[in-house]
C-alpha positions as CSV (number, residue, x, y, z in Angstrom):
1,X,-17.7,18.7,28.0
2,X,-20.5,16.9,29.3
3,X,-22.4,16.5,26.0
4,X,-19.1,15.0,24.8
5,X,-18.6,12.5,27.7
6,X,-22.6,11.7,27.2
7,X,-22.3,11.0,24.1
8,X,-19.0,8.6,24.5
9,X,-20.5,6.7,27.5
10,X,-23.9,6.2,25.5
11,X,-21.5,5.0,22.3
12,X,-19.4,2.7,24.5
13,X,-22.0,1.3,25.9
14,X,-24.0,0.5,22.3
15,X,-20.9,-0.9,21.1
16,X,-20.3,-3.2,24.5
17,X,-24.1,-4.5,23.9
18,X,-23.7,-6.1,20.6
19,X,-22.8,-9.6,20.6
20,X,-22.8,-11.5,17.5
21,X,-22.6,-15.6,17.6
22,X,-20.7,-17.4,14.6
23,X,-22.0,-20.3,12.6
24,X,-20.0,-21.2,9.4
25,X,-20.4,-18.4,7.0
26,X,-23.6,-16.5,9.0
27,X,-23.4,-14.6,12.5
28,X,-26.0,-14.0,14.1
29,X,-27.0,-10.7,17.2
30,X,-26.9,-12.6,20.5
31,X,-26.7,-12.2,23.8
32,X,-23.8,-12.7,26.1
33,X,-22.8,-16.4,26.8
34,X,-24.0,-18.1,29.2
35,X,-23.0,-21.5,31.1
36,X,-24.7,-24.3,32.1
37,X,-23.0,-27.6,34.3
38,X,-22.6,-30.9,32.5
39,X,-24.3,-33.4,34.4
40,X,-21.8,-35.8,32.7
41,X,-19.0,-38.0,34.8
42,X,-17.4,-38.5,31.3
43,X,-14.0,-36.2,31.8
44,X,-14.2,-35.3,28.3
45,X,-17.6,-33.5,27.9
46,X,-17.8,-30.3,29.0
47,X,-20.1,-27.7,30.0
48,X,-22.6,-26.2,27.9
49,X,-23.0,-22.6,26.4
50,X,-25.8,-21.3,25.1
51,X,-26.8,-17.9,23.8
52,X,-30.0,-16.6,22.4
53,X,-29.9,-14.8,18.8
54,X,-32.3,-13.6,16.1
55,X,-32.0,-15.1,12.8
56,X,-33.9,-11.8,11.2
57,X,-37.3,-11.8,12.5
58,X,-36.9,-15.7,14.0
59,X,-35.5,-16.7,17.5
60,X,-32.7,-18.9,18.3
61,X,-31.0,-20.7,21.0
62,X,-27.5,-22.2,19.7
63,X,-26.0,-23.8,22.4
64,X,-22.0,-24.8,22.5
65,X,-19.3,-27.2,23.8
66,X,-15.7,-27.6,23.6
67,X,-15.2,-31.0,22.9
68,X,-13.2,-32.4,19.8
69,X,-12.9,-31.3,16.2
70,X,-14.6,-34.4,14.7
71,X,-17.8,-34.2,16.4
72,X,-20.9,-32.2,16.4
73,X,-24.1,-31.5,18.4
74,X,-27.1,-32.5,16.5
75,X,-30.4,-34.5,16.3
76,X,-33.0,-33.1,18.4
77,X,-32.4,-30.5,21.8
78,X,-34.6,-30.7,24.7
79,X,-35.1,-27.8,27.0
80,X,-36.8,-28.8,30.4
81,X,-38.2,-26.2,32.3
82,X,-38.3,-25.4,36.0
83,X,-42.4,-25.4,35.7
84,X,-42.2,-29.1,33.8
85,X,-42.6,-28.0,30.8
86,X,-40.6,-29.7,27.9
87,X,-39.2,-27.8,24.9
88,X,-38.5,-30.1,21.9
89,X,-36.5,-28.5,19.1
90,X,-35.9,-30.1,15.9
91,X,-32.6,-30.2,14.0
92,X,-32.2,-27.9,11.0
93,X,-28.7,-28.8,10.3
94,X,-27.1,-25.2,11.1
95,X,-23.7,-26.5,12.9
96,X,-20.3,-26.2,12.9
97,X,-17.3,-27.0,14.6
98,X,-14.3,-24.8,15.1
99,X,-11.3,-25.2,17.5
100,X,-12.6,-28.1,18.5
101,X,-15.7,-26.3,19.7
102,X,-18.9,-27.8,18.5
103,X,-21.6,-25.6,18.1
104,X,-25.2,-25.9,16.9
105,X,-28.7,-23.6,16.5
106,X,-32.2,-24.4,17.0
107,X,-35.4,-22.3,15.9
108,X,-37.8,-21.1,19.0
109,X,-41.2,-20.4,17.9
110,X,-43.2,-17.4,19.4
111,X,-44.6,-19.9,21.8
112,X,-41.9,-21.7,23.1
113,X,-40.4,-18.3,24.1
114,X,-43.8,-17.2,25.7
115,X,-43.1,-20.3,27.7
116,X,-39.4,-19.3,28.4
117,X,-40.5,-16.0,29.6
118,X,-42.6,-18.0,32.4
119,X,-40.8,-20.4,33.8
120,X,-36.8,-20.7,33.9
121,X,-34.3,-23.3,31.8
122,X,-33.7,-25.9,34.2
123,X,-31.6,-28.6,32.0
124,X,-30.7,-29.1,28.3
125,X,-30.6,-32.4,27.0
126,X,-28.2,-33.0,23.9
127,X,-26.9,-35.0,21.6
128,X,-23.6,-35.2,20.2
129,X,-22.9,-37.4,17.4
130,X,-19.4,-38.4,15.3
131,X,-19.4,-39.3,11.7
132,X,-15.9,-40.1,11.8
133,X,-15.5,-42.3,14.9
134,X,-16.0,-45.5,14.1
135,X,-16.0,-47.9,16.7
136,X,-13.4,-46.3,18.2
137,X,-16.5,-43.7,19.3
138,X,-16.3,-42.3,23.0
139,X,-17.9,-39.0,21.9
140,X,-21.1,-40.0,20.7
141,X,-24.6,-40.0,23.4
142,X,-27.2,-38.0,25.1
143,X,-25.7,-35.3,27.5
144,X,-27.5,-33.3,30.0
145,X,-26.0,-29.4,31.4
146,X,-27.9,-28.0,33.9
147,X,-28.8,-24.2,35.2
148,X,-27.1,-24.6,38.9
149,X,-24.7,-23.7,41.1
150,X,-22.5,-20.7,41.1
151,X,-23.4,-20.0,37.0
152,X,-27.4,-20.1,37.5
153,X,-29.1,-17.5,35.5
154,X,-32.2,-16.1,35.1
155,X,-33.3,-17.3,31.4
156,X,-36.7,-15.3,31.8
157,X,-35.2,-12.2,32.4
158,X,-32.0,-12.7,29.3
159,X,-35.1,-14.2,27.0
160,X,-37.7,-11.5,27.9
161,X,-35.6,-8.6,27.5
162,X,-33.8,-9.6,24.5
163,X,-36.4,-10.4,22.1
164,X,-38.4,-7.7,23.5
165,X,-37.7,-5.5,20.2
C-alpha cells in the first residue's frame, strides 16, 4: 500500500511539473507563467507573461499579452536587470497570436542566462506592432511590465533551476 501511494504521489507530481508553452505549430517544455505589471496608463495593454522554455538544447523566454487579435509583439525585447545590466534580444520571427493573446519567443544565450542567474529581472521593455492598423493604430509602441508588487518573483531561482538539466 505504501509502494503504491509512493509511486502515485511521485507520478502526480511528474505529470503536474510539465508545462509546455504553444507557439503556432511547435510547443515548447516551460515553466509555470509568470506575471509582470504594465507600467502602461494605456487601459488597453495589459500585463505581461513570460515563461522560460527550451527549444531542444537552446533557452528561451517567450513573453505574452492579452491584447487584440491583429497585433503582435515583435522587434527587439529588452530585459533590464536589478544589477544594471541590459539584456538585448533580437527578433527571430517566432510569434503568434491566439484569442486575442499575442505571444512571442526570444533565444537566451548561455551567457545571458549566467547573467539571469545573478541578478533578478527587474523590467521588460517591448514592442508591439500592427500590420493591419492603419492610422487608426492605438496598439502600436514601446511598453514596459515590471517585476513588483504582490506578483514579484524570484527569476534567479525559476532560471537557475530550470535550465539546470
Amino acid at each position: 500500500t505504501i509502494l503504491i501511494i509512493t509511486l502515485a504521489l511521485f507520478y502526480a507530481v511528474n505529470v503536474n511539473g510539465q508545462n509546455f508553452a504553444f507557439i503556432g505549430e511547435n510547443s515548447y517544455p516551460s515553466t509555470e507563467k509568470y506575471m509582470l505589471q504594465s507600467n502602461s496608463d494605456k487601459e488597453d495593454i495589459g500585463n505581461l507573461n513570460l515563461v522560460f522554455a527550451k527549444d531542444g538544447t537552446t533557452a528561451l523566454i517567450i513573453v505574452s499579452s492579452k491584447l487584440s487579435d491583429v497585433v503582435k509583439i515583435a522587434e527587439k525585447l529588452i530585459i533590464y536587470l536589478d544589477d544594471g545590466t541590459v539584456i538585448s534580444c533580437t527578433d527571430r520571427g517566432i510569434n503568434d497570436n491566439v484569442d486575442d493573446v499575442a505571444i512571442s519567443a526570444y533565444y537566451l544565450t548561455a551567457s545571458e542566462l549566467s547573467k539571469m542567474k545573478s541578478s533578478n529581472i527587474n523590467t521588460i521593455r517591448f514592442e508591439i506592432v500592427c500590420p493591419v492598423c492603419g492610422q487608426f493604430n492605438s496598439w502600436e509602441g514601446i511598453y514596459s511590465a515590471s517585476n513588483k508588487g504582490s506578483s514579484k518573483t524570484d527569476f534567479t531561482k525559476v532560471v537557475s533551476e530550470f535550465y539546470s538539466n
